[in-house]
C-alpha positions as CSV (number, residue, x, y, z in Angstrom):
1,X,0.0,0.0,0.0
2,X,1.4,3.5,-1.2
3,X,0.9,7.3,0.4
4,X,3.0,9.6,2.5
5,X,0.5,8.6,1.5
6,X,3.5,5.4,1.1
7,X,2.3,3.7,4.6
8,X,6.2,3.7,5.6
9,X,6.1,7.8,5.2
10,X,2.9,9.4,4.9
11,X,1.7,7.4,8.2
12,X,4.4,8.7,10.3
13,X,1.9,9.9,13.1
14,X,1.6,13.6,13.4
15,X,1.1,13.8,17.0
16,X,0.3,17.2,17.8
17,X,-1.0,16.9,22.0
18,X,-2.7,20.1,22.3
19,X,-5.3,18.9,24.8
20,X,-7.2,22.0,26.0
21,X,-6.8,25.4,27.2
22,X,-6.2,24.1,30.9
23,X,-3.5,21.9,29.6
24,X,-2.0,24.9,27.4
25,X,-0.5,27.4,30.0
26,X,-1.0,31.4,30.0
27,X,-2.8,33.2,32.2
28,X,-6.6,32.5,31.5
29,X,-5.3,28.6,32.0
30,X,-4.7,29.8,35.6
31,X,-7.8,30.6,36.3
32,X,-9.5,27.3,35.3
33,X,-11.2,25.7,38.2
34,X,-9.3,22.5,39.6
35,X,-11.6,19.9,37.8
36,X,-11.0,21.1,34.5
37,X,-7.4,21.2,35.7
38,X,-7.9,17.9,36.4
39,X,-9.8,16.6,33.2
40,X,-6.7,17.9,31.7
41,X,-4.3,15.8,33.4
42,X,-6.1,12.8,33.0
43,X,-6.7,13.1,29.1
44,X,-2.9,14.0,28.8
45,X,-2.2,11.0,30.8
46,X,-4.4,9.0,28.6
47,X,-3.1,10.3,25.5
48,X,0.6,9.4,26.6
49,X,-0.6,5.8,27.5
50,X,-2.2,5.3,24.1
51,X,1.1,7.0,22.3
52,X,3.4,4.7,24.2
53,X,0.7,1.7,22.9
54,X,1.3,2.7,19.5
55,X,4.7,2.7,19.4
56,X,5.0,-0.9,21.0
57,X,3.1,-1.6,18.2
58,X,0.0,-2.2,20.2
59,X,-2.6,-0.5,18.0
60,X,-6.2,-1.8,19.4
61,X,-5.0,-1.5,22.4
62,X,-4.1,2.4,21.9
63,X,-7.4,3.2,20.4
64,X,-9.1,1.6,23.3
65,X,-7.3,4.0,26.0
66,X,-8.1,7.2,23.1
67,X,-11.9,5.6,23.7
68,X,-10.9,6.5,27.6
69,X,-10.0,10.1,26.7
70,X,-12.5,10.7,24.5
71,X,-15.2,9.5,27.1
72,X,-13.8,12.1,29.5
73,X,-13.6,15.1,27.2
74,X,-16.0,14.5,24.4
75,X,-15.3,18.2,23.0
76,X,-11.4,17.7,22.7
77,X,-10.4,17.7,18.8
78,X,-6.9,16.7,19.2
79,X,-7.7,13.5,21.2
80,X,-10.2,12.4,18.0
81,X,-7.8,14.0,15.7
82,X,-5.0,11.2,17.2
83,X,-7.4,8.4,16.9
84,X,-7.7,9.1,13.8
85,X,-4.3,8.7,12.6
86,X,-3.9,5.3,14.9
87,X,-6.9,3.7,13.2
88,X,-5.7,4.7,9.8
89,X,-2.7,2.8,11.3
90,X,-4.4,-0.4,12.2
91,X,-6.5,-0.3,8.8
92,X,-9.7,0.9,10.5
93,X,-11.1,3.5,7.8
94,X,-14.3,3.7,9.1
95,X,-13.7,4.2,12.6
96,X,-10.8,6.4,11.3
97,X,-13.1,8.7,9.3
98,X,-15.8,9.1,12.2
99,X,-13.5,10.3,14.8
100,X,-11.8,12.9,12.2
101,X,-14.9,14.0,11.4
102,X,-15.8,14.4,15.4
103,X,-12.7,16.1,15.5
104,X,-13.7,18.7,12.6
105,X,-16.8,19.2,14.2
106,X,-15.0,20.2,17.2
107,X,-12.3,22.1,16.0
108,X,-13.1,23.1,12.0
109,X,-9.2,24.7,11.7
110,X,-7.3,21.7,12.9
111,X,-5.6,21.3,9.8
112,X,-4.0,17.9,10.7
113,X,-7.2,16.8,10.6
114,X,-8.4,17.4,7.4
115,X,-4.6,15.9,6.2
116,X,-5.3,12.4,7.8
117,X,-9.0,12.6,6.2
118,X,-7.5,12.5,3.0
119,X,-5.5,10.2,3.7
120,X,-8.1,8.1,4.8
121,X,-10.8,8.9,2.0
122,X,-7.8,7.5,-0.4
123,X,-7.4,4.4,1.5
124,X,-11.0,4.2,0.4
125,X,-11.1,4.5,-2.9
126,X,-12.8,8.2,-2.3
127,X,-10.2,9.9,-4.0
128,X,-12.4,13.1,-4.9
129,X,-12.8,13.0,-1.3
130,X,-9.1,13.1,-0.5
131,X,-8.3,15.3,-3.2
132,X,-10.5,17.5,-1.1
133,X,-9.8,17.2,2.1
134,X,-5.7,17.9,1.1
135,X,-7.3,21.1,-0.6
136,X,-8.8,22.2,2.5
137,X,-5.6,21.6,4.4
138,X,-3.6,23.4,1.9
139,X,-6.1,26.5,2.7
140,X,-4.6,27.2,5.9
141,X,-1.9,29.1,4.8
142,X,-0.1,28.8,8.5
143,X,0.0,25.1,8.5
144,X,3.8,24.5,9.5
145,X,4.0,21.1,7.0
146,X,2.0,22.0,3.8
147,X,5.0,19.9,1.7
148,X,3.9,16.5,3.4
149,X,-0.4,17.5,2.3
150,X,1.7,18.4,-1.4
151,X,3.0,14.6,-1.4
152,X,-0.3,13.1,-0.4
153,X,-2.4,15.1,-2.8
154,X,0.4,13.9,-5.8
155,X,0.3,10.4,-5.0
156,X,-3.6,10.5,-4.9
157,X,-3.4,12.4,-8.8
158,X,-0.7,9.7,-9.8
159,X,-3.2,7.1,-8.7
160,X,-5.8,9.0,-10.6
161,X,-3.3,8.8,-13.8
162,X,-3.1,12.5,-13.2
163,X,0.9,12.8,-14.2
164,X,1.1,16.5,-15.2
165,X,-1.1,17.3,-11.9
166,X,1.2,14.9,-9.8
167,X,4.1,16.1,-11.1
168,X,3.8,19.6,-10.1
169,X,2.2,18.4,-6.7
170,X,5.5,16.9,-6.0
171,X,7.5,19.7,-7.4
172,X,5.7,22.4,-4.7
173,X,6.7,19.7,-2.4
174,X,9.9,19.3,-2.8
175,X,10.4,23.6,-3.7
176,X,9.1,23.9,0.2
177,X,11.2,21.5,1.5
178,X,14.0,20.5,-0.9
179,X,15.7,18.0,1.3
180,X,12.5,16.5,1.7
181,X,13.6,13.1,-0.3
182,X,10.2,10.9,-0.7
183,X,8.9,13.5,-2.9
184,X,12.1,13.9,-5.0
185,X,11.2,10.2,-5.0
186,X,7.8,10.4,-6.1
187,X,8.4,12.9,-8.4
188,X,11.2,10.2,-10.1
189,X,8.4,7.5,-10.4
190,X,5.8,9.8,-12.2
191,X,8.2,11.2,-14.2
192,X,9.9,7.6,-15.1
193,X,6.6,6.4,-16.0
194,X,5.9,9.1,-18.2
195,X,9.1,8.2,-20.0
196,X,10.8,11.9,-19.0
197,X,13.9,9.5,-18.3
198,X,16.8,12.3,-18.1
199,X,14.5,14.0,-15.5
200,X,13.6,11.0,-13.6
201,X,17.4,9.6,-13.0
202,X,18.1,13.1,-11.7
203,X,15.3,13.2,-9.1
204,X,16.3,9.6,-8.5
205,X,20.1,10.7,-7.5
206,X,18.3,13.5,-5.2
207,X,16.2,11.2,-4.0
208,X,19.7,8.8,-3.1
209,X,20.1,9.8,0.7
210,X,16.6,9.1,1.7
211,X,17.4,5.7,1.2
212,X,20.7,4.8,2.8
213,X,20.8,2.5,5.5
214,X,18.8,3.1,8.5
215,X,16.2,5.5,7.1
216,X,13.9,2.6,5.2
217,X,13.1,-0.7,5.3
218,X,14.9,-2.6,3.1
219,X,12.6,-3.7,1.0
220,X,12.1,0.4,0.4
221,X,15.6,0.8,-0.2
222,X,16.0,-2.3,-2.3
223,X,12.9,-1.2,-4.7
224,X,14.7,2.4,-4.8
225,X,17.7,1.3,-6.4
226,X,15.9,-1.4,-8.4
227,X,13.6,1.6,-10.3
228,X,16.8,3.8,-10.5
229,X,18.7,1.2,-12.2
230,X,16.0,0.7,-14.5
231,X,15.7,3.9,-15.7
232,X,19.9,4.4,-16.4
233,X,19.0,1.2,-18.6
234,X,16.4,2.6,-20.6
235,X,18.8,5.7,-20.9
236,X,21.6,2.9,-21.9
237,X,23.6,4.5,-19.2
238,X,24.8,1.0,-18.7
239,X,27.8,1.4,-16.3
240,X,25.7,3.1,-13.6
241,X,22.5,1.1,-13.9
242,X,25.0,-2.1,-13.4
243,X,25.7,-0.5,-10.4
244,X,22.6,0.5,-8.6
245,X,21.3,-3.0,-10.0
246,X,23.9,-4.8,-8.0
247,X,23.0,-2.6,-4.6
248,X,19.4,-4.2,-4.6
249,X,20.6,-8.1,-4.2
250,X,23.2,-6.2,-1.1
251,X,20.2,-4.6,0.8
252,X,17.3,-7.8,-0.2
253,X,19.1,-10.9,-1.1
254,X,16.8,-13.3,-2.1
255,X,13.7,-10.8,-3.0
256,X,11.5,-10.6,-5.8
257,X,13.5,-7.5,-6.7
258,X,16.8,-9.1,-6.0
259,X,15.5,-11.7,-8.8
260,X,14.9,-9.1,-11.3
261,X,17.8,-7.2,-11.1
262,X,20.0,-10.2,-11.7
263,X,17.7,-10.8,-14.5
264,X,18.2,-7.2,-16.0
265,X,22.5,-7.8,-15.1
266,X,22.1,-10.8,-17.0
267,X,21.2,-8.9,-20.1
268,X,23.9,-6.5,-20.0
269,X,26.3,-9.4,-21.1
């Protein structure tokens, strides 16, 4: 499964614990009465329990202790806004796009919101709905990450066989953030696909040290070096494809890829 939308990047959880006012400081948090102080510290706790859950892996069991939170402060956006992105997580769409849309209805500018929805309505099929929901994110013209909702809305046009419209998704992307190497990626695939080959290999070598060792799975990194390798060939840049070719067997001996890029060696002879 692909968004960043790509499960291994546009999942990373964008936990964001803004609780409520009580739990924000400043002066008019000071004069909140001691339950509320309270409620406070018990979602908070809550909300740590379930992010400790989810990073153990433990997914059901994190959405059950957001179920706690949201019992105790049924107004609180951020704590539906969280479940949300955990239930996305565990595959739970519909659960996933009730509690995003409690959270809307609670809070109508939390912007993360809206982000995960799309995300959400792709894993669905909707992707009118997604295309949407990234448009409404990309509104808020003070949202801090408006690169990563650039790289969801591109993958969800690539999807759509939308090139020219993915392509320049990616490229505000990556003109935000230029280090920001999954969407130098993307950008290679669409533009690879679309057979703009001397483009593609140099988005691909931009791309290169989002996928050294220790930053993806191998299987990522081993299908990063595979497509690069496959595109030098097409641009019978021989010397260099045999090169990233024989990097994929290194990181996934073994693999499906691993197979095919002996396959395409073999045919250099």
């Amino acid at each position: 499964m692909s968004y960043g939308i790509r499960r291994a990047a546009a999942l990373a959880l964008l936990i964001c614990l803004v609780l409520t006012a009580a739990a924000c400081g400043g002066g008019r948090a000071a004069k909140k009465s001691e339950p509320q102080l309270d409620l406070a510290t018990r979602v908070g706790n809550l909300v740590r329990e379930a992010q400790s859950l989810v990073n153990a892996g433990r997914l059901p069991d994190a959405l059950t202790v957001l179920d706690k939170a949201a019992e105790i402060d049924p107004q609180n956006a951020s704590v539906y806004s969280y479940y949300g992105q955990v239930a996305l997580i565990a595959g739970r769409h519909a659960e996933a796009e009730a509690a995003l849309g409690k959270a809307l209805e609670a809070d109508p500018y939390l912007t993360d919101a809206y982000n995960t929805l799309g995300l959400v309505h792709h894993e669905q099929g909707k992707n009118d709905q997604a295309i949407e929901a990234f448009q409404k994110a990309l509104a808020d013209r003070a949202y801090p990450t408006p690169e990563k909702v650039y790289l969801n809305l591109g993958i969800v046009y690539s999807s759509q066989g939308r090139a020219q419209e993915a392509v320049e998704a990616f490229r505000k992307a990556v003109e935000i953030d230029p280090k920001y190497y999954d969407a130098h990626y993307e950008l290679a695939s669409v533009l690879d696909r679309t057979n703009r080959l001397e483009e593609a290999a140099r988005e691909y070598e931009v791309a290169r040290p989002g996928y050294a060792e220790g930053l993806k799975a191998a299987a990522m990194r081993a299908e990063y070096h595979l497509r690069f390798g496959t595109a030098l060939l097409r641009l019978s840049r021989q010397s260099q494809a045999r090169e990233e070719l024989r990097r994929v067997c290194d990181i996934a001996p073994g693999s499906p890829a691993c197979a095919q890029s002996d396959t395409l060696i073999e045919g250099l002879h």
